[in-house]
N, C-alpha and C positions, 0 to 999 in steps of 0.2 A: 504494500500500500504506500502510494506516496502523500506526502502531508505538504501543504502550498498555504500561505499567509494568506490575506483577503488582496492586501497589496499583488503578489507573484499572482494571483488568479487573475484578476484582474488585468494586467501585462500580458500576459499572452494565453488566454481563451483556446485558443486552434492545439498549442502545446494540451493545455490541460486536453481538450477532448480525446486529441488522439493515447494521450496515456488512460485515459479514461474507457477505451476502447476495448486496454488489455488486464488492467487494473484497476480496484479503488481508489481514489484520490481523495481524502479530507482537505477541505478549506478550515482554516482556524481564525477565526477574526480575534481580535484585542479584546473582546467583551467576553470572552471565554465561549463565545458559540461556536459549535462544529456544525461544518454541512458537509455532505457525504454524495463525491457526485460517481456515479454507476450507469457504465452504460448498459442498455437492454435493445434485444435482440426482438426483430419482427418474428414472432410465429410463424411456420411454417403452415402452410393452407392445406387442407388435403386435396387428392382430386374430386373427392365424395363432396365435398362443401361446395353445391352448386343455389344460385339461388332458386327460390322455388316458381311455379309459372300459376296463373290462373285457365281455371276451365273450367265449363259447364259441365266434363261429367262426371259420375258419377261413381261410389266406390263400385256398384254394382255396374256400370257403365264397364271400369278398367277390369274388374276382375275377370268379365265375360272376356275382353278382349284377350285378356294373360290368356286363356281356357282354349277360347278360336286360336289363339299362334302358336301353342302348345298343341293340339289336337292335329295341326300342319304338317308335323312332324315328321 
């Protein structure tokens, strides 16, 4: 973990992110506050996460149709 005054944070921002990238970084200000800056990582989508669609039909509508393309067979 690196520890950075409010001052050093302050001065160079783009430094702090990218060590922030691979590490914790504490800021320490004179008032005895710590901030804790942590980078996080976008989620991974599945391919199953589609959104969903509207239609009129109906459960009994799709289930017949599963029955008919399955009967095709």
């Amino acid at each position: 973990m690196k520890v950075f005054t409010l001052v050093e944070a302050r001065n160079d921002f783009l430094k702090l992110f990218k060590i922030a990238q691979r590490e914790e970084v504490e800021i320490h200000r004179k008032d005895g506050v710590i901030f804790s800056l942590v980078s996080k990582r976008k989620k991974a989508k599945s391919p199953f996460d589609i959104p969903g669609i509207k239609t009129k039909a109906s459960t009994k509508d799709i289930l017949q149709a599963i029955r008919e393309s399955r009967a095709e067979q």
